[in-house]
C-alpha positions in Angstrom: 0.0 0.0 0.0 0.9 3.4 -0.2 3.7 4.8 1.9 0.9 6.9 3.4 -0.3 4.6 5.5 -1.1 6.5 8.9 -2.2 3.5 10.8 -2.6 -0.1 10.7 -5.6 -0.2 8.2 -6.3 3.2 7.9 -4.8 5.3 4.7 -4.9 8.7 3.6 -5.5 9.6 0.2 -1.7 10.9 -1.6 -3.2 13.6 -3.6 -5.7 14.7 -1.0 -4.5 13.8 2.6 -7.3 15.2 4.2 -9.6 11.9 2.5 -9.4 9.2 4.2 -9.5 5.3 3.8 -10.6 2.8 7.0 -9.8 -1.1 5.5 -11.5 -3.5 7.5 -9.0 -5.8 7.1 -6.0 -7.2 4.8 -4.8 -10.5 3.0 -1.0 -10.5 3.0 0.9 -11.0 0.2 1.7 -15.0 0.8 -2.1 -15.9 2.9 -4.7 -17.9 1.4 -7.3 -16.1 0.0 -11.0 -17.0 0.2 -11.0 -18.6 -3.6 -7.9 -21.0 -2.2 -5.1 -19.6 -4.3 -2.2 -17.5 -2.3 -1.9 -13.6 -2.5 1.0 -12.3 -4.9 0.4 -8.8 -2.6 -1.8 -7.1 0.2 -5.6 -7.4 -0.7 -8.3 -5.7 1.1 -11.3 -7.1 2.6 -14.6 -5.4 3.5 -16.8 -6.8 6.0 -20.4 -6.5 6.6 -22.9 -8.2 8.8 -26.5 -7.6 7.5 -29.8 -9.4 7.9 -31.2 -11.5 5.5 -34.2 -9.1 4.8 -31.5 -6.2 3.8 -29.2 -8.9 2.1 -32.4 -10.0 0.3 -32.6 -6.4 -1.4 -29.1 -7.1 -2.6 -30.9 -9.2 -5.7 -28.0 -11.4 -5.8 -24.7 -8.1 -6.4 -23.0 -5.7 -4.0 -25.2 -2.7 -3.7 -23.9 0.4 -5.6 -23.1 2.2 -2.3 -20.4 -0.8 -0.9 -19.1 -1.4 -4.5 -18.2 2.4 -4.3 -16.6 1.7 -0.7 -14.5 -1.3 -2.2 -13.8 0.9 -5.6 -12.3 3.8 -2.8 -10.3 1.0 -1.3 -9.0 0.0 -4.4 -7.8 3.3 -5.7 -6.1 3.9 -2.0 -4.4 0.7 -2.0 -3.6 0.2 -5.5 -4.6 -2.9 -5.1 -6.6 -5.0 -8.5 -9.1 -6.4 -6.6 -10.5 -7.3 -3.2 -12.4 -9.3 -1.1 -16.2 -8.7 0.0 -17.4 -10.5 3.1 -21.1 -10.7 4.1 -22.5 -12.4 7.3 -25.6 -12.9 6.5 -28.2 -13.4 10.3 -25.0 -14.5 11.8 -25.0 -17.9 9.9 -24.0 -17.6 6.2 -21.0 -16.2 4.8 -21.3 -14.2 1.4 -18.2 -13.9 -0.3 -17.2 -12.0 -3.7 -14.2 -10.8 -5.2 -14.3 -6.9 -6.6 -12.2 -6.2 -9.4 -10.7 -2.8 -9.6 -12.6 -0.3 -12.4 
């Protein structure tokens, strides 16, 4: 990631410092990721835990307004994609990959 990394997960933006990024967590380069293969470099990951009557308006894709989130990530981190992680009622994991656009 960027050497502007003010935190553990938590980047500002080079060109505008005063935007921030909060990463909800990170792959390292060398981890499994959630597809089985290893990571060639850090890959975000964005959590949520929703209920199934919100995930059911989700009609099966990432509502625009994460996708957004995940697209920020991506253009903080540099990063070609990333991992999206829903909990769905505590009891079924979602899980997507997010390319970078």
């Amino acid at each position: 990631f960027p050497s502007h990394d003010i935190g553990k997960y938590f980047i500002e933006c080079p060109d505008y410092p005063a935007i921030l990024c909060s990463l909800d967590g990170v792959l390292f380069k060398g981890e499994q990721e959630f597809d089985g293969n290893i990571a060639q470099f850090d890959i975000p990951v964005e959590y949520k835990n929703v209920s199934f009557t919100s995930f059911s308006r989700w009609e099966g894709s990432i509502p625009e307004y994460y996708y957004i989130q995940c697209q920020t990530q991506l253009a903080f981190t540099g990063a070609p994609y990333m991992w999206f992680i829903a909990l769905v009622d505590n009891r079924e994991l979602w899980i997507r990959k997010v390319e970078a656009s």
